[in-house]
C-alpha positions as CSV (number, residue, x, y, z in Angstrom):
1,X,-6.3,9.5,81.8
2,X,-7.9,6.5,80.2
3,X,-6.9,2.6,80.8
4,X,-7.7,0.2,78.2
5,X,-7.2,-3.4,79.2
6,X,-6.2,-6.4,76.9
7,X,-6.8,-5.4,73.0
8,X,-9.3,-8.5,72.7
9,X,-9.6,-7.1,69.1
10,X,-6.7,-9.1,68.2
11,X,-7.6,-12.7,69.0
12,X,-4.3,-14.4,67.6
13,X,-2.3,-12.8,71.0
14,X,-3.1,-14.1,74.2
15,X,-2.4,-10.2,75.7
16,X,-2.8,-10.0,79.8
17,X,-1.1,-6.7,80.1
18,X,-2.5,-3.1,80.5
19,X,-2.1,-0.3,78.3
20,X,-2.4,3.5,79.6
21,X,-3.0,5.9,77.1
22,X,-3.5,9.7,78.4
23,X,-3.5,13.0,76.5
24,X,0.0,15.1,76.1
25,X,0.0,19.0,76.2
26,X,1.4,18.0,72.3
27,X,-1.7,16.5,71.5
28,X,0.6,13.4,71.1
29,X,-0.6,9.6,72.5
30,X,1.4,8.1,74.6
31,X,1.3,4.2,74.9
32,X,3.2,2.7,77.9
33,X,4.0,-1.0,78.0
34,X,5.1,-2.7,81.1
35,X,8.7,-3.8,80.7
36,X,11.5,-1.6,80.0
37,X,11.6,0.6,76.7
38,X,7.6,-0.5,75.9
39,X,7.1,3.1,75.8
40,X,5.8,4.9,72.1
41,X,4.5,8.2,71.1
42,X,1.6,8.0,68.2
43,X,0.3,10.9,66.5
44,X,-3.2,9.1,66.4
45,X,-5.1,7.0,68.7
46,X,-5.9,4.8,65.3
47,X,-1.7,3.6,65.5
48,X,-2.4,3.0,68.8
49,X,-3.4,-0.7,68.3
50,X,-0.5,-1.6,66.0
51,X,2.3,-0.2,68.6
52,X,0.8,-2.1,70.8
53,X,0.1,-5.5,69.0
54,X,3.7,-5.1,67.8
55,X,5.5,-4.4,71.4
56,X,3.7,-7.1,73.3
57,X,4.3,-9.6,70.5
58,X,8.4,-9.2,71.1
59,X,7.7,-9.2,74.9
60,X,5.6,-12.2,75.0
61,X,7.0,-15.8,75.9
62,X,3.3,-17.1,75.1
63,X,3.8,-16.9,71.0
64,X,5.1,-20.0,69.4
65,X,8.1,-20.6,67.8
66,X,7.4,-21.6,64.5
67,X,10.3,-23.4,61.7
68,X,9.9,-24.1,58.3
69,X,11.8,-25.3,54.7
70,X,12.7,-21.9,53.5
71,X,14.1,-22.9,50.2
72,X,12.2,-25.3,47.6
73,X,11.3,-28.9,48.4
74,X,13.4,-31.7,46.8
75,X,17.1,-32.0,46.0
76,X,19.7,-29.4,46.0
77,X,23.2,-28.3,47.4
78,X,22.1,-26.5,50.2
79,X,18.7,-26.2,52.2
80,X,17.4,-23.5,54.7
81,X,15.6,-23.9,57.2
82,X,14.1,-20.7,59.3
83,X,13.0,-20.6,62.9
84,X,11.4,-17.8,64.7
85,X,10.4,-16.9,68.1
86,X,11.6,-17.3,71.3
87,X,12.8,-20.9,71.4
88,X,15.4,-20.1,69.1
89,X,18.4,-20.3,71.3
90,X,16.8,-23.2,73.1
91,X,16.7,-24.9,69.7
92,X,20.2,-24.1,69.1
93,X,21.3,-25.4,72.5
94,X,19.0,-28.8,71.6
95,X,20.8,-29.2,68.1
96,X,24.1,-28.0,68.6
97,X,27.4,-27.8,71.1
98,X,29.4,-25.3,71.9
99,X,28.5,-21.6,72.3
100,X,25.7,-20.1,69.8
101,X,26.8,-17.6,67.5
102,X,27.3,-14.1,67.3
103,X,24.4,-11.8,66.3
104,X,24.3,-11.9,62.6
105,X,28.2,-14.2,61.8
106,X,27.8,-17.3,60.4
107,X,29.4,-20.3,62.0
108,X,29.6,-23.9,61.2
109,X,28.6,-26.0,63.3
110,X,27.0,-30.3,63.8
111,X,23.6,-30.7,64.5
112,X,22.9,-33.8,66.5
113,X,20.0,-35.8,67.1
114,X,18.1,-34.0,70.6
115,X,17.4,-37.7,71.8
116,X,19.7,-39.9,70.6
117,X,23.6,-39.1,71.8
118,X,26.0,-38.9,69.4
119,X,23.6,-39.5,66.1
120,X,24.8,-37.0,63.3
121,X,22.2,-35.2,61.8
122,X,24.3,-32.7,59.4
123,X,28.4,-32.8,59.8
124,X,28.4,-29.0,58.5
125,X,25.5,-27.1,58.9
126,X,26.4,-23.0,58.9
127,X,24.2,-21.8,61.5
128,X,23.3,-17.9,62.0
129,X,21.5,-15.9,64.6
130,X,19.2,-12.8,64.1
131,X,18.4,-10.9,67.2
132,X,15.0,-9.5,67.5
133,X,13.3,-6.7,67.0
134,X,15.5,-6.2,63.4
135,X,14.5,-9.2,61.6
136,X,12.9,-10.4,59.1
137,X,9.7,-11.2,60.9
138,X,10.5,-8.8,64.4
139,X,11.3,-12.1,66.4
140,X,14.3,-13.6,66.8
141,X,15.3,-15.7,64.0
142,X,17.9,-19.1,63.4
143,X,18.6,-19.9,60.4
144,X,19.9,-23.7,59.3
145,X,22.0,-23.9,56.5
146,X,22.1,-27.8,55.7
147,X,22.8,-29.9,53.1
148,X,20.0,-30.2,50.9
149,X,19.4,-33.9,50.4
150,X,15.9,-35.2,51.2
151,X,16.9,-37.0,54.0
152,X,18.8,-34.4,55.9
153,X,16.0,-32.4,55.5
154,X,13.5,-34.7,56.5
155,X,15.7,-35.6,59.3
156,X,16.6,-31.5,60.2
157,X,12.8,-30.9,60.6
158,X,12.2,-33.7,62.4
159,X,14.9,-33.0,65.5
160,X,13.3,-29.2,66.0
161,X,9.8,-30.0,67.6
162,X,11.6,-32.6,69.6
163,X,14.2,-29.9,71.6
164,X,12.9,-29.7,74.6
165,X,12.1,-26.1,74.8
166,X,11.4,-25.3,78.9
167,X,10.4,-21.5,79.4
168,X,12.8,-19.7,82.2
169,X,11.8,-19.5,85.3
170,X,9.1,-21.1,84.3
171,X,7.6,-24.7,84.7
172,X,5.9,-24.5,81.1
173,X,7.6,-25.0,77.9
174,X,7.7,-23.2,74.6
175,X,5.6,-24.3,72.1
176,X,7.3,-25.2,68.8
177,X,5.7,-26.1,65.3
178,X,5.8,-26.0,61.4
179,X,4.9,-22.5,60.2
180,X,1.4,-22.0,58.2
181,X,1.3,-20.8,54.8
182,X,2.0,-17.2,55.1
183,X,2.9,-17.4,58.7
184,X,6.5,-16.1,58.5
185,X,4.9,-13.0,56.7
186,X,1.9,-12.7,59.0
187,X,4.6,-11.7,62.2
188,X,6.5,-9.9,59.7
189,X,3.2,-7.6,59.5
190,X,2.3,-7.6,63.2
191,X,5.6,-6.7,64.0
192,X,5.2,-3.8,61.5
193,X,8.4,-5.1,59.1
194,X,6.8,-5.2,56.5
195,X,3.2,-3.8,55.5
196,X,0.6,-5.3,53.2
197,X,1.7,-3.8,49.8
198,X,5.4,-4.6,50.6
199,X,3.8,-8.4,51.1
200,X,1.9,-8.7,48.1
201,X,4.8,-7.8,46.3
202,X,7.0,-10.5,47.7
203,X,4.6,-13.0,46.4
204,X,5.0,-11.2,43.1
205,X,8.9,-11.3,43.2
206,X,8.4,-14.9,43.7
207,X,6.1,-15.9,41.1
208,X,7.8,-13.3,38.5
209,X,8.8,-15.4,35.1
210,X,10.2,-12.5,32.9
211,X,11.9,-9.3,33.1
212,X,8.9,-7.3,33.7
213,X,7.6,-9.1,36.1
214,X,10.6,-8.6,38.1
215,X,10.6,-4.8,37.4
216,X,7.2,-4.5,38.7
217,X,7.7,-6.9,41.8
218,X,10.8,-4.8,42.4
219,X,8.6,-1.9,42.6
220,X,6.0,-2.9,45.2
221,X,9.0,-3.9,47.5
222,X,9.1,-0.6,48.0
223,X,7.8,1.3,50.7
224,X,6.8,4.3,48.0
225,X,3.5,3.0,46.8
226,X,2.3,2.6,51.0
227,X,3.8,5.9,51.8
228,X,1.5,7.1,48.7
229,X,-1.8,5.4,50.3
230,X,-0.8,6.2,53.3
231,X,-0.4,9.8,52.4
232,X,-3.8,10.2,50.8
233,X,-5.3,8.4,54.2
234,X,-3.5,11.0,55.7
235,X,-5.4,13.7,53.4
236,X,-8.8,12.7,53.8
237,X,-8.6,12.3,57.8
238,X,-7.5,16.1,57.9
239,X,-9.9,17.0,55.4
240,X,-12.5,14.7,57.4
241,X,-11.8,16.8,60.5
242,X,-12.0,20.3,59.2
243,X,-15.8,19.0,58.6
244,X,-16.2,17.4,62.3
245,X,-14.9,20.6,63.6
246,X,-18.3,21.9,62.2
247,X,-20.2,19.8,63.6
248,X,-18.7,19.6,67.3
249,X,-17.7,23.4,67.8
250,X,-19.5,25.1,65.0
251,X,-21.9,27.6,68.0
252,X,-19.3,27.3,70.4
253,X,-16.0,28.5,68.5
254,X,-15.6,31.6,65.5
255,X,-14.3,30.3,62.6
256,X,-12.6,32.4,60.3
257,X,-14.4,31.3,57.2
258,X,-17.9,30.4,56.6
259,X,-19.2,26.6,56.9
260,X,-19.6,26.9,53.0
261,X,-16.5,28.2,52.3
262,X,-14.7,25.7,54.6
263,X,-16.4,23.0,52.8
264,X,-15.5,24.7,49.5
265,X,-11.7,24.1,50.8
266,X,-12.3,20.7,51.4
267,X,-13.4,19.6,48.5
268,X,-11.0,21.4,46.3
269,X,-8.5,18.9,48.1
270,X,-10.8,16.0,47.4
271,X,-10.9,16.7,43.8
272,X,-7.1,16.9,43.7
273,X,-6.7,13.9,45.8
274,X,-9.5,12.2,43.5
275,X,-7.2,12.7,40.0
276,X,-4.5,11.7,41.4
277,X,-6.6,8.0,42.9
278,X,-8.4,7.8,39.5
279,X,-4.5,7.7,38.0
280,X,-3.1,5.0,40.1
281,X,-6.2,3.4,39.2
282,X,-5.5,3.7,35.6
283,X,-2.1,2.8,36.4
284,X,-2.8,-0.1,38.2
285,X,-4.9,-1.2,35.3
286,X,-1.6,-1.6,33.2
287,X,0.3,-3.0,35.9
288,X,-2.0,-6.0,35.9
289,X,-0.9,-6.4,32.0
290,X,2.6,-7.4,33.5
291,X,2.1,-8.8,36.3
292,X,-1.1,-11.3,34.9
293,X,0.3,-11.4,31.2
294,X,-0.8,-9.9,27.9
295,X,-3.6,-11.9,26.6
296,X,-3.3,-12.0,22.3
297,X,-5.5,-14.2,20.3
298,X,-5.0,-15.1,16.8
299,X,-7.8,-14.3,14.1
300,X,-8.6,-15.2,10.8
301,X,-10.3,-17.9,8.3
302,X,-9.5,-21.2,8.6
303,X,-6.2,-22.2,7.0
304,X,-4.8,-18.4,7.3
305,X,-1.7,-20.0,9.2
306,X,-2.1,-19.0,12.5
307,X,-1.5,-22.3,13.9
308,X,2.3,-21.7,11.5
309,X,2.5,-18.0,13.2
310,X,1.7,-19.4,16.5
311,X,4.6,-22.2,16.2
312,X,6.9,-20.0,14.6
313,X,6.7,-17.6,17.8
314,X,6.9,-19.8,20.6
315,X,9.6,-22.3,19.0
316,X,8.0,-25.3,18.8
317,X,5.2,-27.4,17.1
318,X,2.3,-26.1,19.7
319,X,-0.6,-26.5,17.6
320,X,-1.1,-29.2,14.9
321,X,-0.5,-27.5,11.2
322,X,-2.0,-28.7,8.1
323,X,-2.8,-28.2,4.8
324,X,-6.6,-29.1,5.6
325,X,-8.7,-26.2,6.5
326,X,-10.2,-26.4,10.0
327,X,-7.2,-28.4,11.8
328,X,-8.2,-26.2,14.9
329,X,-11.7,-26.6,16.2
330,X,-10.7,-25.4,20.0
331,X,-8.8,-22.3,21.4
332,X,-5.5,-23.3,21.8
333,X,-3.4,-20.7,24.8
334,X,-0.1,-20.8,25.1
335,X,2.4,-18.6,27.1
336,X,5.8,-17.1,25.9
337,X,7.9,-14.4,26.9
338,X,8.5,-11.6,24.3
339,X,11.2,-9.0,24.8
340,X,10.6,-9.5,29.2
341,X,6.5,-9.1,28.6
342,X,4.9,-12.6,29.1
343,X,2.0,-13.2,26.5
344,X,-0.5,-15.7,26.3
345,X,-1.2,-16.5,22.4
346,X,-4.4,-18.4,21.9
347,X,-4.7,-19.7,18.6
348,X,-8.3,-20.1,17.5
349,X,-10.3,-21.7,15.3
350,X,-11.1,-19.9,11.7
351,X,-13.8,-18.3,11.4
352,X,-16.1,-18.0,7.9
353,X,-19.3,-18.1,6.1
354,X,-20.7,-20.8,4.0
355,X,-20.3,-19.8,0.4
356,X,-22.9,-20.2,-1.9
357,X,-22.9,-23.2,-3.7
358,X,-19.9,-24.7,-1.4
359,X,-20.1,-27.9,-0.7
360,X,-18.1,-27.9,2.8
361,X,-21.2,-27.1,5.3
362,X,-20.0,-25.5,8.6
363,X,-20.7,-28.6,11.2
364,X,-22.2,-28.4,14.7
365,X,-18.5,-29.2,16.3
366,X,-17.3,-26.2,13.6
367,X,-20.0,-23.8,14.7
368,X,-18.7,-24.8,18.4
369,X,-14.9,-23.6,17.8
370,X,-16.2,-20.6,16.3
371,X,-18.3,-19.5,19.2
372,X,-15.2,-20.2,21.3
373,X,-13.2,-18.1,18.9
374,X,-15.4,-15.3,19.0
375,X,-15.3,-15.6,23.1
376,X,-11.8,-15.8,23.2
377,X,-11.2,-12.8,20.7
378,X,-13.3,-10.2,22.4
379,X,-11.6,-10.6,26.4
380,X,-8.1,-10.4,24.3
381,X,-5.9,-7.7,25.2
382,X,-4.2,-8.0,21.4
383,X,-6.3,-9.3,18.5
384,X,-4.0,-10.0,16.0
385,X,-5.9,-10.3,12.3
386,X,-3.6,-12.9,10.4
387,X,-5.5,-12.2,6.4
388,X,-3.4,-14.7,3.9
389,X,-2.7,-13.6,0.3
390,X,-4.6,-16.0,-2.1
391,X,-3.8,-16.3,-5.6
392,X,-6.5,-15.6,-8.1
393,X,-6.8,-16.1,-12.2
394,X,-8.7,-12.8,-13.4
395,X,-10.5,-12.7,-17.0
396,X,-7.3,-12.3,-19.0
397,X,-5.8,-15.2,-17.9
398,X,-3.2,-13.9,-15.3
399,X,-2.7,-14.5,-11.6
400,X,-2.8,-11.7,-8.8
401,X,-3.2,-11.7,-5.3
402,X,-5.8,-11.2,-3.4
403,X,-7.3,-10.5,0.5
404,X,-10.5,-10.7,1.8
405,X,-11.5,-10.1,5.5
406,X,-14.5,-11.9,5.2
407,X,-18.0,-11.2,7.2
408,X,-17.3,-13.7,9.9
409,X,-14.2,-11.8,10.9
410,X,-15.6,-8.4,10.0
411,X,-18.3,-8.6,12.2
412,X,-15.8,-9.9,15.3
413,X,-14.2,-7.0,15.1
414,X,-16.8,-4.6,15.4
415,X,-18.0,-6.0,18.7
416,X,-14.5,-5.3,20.7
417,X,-14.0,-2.9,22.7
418,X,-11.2,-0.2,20.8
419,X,-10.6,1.4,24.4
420,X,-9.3,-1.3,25.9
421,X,-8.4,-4.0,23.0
422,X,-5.8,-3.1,20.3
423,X,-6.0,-4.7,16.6
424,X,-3.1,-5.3,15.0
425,X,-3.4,-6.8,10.9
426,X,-1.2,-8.7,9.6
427,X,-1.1,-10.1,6.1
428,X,0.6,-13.8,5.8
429,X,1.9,-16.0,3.2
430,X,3.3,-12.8,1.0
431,X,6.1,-15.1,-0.2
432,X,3.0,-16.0,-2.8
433,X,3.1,-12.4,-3.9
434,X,3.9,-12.4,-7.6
435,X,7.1,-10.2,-9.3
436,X,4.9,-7.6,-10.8
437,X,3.8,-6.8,-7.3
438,X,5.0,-5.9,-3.8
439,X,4.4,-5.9,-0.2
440,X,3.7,-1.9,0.2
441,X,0.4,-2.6,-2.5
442,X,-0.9,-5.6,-0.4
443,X,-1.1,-3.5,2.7
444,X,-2.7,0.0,0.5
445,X,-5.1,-3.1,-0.4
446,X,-5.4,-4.2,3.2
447,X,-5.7,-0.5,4.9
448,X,-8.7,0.1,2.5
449,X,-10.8,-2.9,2.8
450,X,-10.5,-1.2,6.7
451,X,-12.1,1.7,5.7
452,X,-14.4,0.3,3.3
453,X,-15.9,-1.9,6.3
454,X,-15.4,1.0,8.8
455,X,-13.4,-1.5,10.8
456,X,-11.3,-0.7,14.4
457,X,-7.9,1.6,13.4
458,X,-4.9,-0.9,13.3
459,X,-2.2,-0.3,16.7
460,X,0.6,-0.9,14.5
461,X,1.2,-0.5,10.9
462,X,-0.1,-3.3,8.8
463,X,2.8,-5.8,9.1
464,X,3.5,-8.5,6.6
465,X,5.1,-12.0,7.4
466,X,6.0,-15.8,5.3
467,X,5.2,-18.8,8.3
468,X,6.4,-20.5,4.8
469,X,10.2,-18.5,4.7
470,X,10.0,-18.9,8.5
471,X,10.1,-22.2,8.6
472,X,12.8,-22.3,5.7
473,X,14.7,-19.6,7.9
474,X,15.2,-16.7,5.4
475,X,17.2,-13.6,5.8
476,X,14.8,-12.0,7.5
477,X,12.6,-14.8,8.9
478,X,9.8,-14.4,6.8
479,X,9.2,-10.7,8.7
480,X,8.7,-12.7,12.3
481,X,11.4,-10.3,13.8
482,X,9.7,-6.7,12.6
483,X,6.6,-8.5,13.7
484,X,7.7,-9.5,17.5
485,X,9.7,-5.7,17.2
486,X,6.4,-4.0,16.8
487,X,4.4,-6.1,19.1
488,X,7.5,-5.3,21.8
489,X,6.7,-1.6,21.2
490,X,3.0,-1.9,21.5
491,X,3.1,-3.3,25.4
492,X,5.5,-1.1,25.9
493,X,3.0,1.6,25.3
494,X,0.4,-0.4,26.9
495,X,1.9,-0.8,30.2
496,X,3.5,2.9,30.4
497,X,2.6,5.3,33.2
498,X,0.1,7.9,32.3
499,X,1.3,10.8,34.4
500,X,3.6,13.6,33.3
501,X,6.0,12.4,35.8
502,X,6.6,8.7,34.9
503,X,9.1,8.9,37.6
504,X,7.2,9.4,40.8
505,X,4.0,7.6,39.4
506,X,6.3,4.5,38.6
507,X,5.3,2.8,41.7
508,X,1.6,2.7,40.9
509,X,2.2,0.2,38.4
510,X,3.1,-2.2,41.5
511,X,-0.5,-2.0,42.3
512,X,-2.7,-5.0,42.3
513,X,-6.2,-6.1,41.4
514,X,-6.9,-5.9,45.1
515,X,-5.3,-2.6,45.8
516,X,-7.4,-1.1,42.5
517,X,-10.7,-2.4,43.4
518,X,-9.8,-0.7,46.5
519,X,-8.9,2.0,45.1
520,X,-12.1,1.9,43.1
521,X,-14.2,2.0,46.0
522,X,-12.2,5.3,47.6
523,X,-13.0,7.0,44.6
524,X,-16.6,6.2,44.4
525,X,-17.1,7.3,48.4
526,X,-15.3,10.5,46.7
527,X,-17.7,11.2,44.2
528,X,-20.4,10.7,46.2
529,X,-18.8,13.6,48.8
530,X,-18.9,15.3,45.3
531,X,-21.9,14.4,44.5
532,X,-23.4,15.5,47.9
533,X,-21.8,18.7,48.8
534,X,-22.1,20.5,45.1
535,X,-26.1,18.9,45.5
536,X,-26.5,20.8,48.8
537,X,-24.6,24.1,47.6
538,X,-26.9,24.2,44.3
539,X,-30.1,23.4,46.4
540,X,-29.0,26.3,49.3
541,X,-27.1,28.9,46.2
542,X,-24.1,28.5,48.9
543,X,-26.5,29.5,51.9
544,X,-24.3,28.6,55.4
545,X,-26.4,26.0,56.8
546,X,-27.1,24.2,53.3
547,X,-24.3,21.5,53.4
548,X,-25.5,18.1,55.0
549,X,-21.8,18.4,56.9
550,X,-22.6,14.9,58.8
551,X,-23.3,13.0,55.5
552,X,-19.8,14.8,54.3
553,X,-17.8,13.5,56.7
554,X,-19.1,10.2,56.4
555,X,-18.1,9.5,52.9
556,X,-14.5,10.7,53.4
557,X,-14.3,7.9,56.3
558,X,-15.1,5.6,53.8
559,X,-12.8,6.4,51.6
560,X,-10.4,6.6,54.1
561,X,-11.6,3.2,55.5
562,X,-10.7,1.8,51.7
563,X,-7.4,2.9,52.0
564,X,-6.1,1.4,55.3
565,X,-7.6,-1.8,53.8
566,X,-4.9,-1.5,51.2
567,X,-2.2,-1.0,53.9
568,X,-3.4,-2.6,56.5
569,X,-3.0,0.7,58.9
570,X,-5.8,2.2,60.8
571,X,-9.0,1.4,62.7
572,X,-10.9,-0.8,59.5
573,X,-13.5,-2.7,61.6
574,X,-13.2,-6.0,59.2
575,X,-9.3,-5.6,58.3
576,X,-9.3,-9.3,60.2
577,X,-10.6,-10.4,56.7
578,X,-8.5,-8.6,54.4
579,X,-5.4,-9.9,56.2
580,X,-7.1,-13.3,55.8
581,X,-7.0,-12.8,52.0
582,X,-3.4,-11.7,51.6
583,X,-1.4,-13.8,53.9
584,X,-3.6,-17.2,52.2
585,X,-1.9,-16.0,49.0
């Protein structure tokens, strides 16, 4: 039997009591809490520490209660207000009259003034009561519906720190405050309600502007994509102690298969594990697309109409258009949902070479927005190539039309990255094309100059568009709508799972930048298992006592240590910090 005294690892709990932990013929832990039903069987001393955070933080009169303006700030028909801890009732008592309400019914009640007899606060508030340990944040919970006019408000939140709040049987009182940022999710997570994917996801459901967004929030609410972390923790602790076993009872105990072989086991499940982290990865990677937005920026020579395009797309004069070439001299970004994705467009300055014998010298500000444009164009997710139809008279006299993707752009486009970027050429201003010619010969003309220049493979088919019969509103909009329609199709494609099963990888989109560089880091402490073990079974040709079984180990802890960072489960030495991070957020 072992006694640990107060869990001084957790410095936000003031904890006095003991906790006994002692071994079970089950090989299960059992943690016993003083008070009655503060008793919990673990499966690893590593949940150890959140059972017990959790239990003592319900049993303990010494946490604050803390209240906050649930709802947004300003004017509206109804505002809540949340309190949790356990000063609720006492608040309730200090606010109201007449008995509080029943768990979880909603009653209407007047709150008064705590000081000042008989001054109305809110005729009708509807009050309601959540009982811990099933709430929102494991504590018990009030909630204040009240009208939401600034002054009630202001006067609502004013009245709570006031209650006096006396502990029973006690001579101390309660303290009660305004919640931090993050504070109401902070107990959620002590109180193991909700973990730290299931947070980070919240945020996400809040800050979601379009359709996908949602979708993807939606997912990390789940528990699915924690169960999955927590699964592959799981993984690599068993496959961790298979190795320890060698190392603590390898000349005391027979095993039935040779240390090599053993190891050989192990790491066939580490390779397995490692596609299937390298996937969510790759996953994740897309899920950033909707979550952060699809980044497009519009190339092309100056006076190609982008700035036209860029208007026609989001609705509204966004850049300045003109018939003078070079309006745009600075990246211009805005943000527009298209069929639930939200884009940013940046529409950037044209980019060309001086022409011999032109008169129009490229200027130092010119050079300046071409840099930019260059910048901009290479971190895009979508380059979209806008190439204009110009009319030309040839030697007999006649007019035809012409494109040129001239050297400036050409030489763009060979420095972006065609794994991660996708190009998409569009040819503007067809409505000049003349009636002895059509739209299909413009893009033949279009998809060769590609070849001739050896330039990236277009994402879509060449598309053709009029900003011209847009802004007239033709028929057919000039081709804006099969434009927008393709673009649709492409971030579908872009943000699609890569696994066979789309519907159990699904989740994995929910993933964030933090959870992937996470995930990032298990996978490298994988491949340097990899790396180590097939090094040692080459060097010994699969002698016994060739594998360095310690070093082994050590890099599956790792990568187990990467993964409870994601969740916020297990023994992570600076996990402090990591919650630090999320709950700021």
């Amino acid at each position: 039997m072992r006694s640990y005294g107060k869990l001084s690892q957790y410095p936000w709990k003031t904890l006095t009591w003991t906790t006994i932990i002692y071994r079970k013929p089950s090989t299960l832990w059992s943690v016993v809490l003083p008070g009655p039903g503060h008793v919990k069987n673990v499966h690893s001393l590593s949940q150890v520490n959140v059972l017990g955070k959790s239990a003592l933080g319900r049993a303990s009169y010494d946490e604050p209660t803390i209240y906050a303006l649930s709802t947004a700030p300003g004017k509206s028909a109804i505002a809540i207000i949340r309190i949790s801890g356990p000063a609720c009732l006492t608040i309730y008592h200090g606010l109201c009259r007449g008995k509080p309400p029943k768990p979880r019914q909603a009653i209407i009640r007047t709150l008064y003034h705590p000081h000042e007899a008989g001054e109305v606060l809110d005729s009708q508030a509807l009050i309601l009561h959540f009982p811990a340990p099933k709430t929102a944040t494991g504590e018990d919970v009030l909630e204040l519906h009240v009208h939401g006019g600034t002054a009630v408000i202001r006067s609502v939140l004013g009245a709570i720190p006031l209650v006096p709040a006396i502990k029973q049987g006690s001579s101390g009182v309660h303290i009660i405050r305004y919640a931090e940022p993050g504070e109401f999710s902070r107990r959620a997570f002590y109180n193991n309600r909700l973990d730290l994917t299931q947070i980070e996801a919240l945020g996400d459901t809040l800050a979601a502007q379009t359709e996908q967004q949602r979708r993807i929030a939606v997912r990390g609410n789940s528990s699915v994509l924690s169960q999955k972390y927590e699964s592959w923790r799981q993984q690599l602790l068993y496959a961790r102690g298979e190795l320890e076993a060698l190392i603590d009872f390898s000349e005391d105990q027979h095993f039935d298969e040779a240390p090599a072989q053993l190891v050989t086991s192990v790491t066939e499940q580490v390779l397995g594990l490692q596609r299937q982290i390298k996937a969510a990865m790759e996953n994740a990677s897309r899920g950033e697309l909707l979550r952060n937005g699809i980044s497009l920026a519009l190339l092309g020579a100056p006076n190609a109409g982008k700035s036209s395009l860029l208007n026609q797309i989001v609705g509204r004069e966004a850049a300045i258009v003109s018939e003078e070439a070079g309006t745009t001299r600075d990246v211009i970004d805005v943000g527009v949902d298209i069929g639930g994705f939200y884009c940013t467009f940046g529409d950037l300055a044209g980019l060309r070479t001086k022409s011999v014998g032109s008169q129009f010298d490229i200027g130092l500000v010119e050079q300046e927005g071409m840099k930019r444009a260059r910048e901009r164009a290479l971190v895009a997710d979508v380059i979209i190539v806008l190439v204009p139809i110009e009319r030309r008279q040839s030697g007999d006299g006649t007019w035809q039309s012409h494109l040129e993707l001239n050297a400036e752009i050409a030489a763009t486009l060979k420095l972006c990255d065609i794994r991660r970027q996708k190009v998409v050429y569009t040819i503007n201003k067809i409505d000049l094309i003349g009636p002895n010619e059509d739209t299909a010969a413009m893009q033949g003309l279009m998809q060769q100059q590609l070849s001739d220049q050896d330039l990236p493979a277009p994402a879509l088919p060449i598309l053709a568009v009029s900003c011209k019969s847009c802004q007239q509103r033709s028929q057919d909009y000039g081709g804006l709508q099969p434009l927008l329609a393709n673009l649709t199709g492409l971030f579908q494609d872009m943000t699609a799972t890569l696994e066979l099963d789309p519907a159990n990888w699904e989740s994995s989109l929910g993933a964030n930048h933090r959870q992937r560089i996470l995930l990032e880091q298990c996978s490298n402490e994988l491949c340097n298992y990899l790396d180590q073990v097939n090094r040692d079974l080459i060097d010994h040709d699969l002698d016994d006592d060739g594998v360095d079984v310690v070093l082994a180990a050590e890099c599956l802890r790792s990568a187990a240590d990467y993964l409870a960072k994601i969740t916020g489960k297990g023994q992570v030495a600076n996990i402090e910090e990591v919650l630090g991070v999320v709950f700021e957020k």
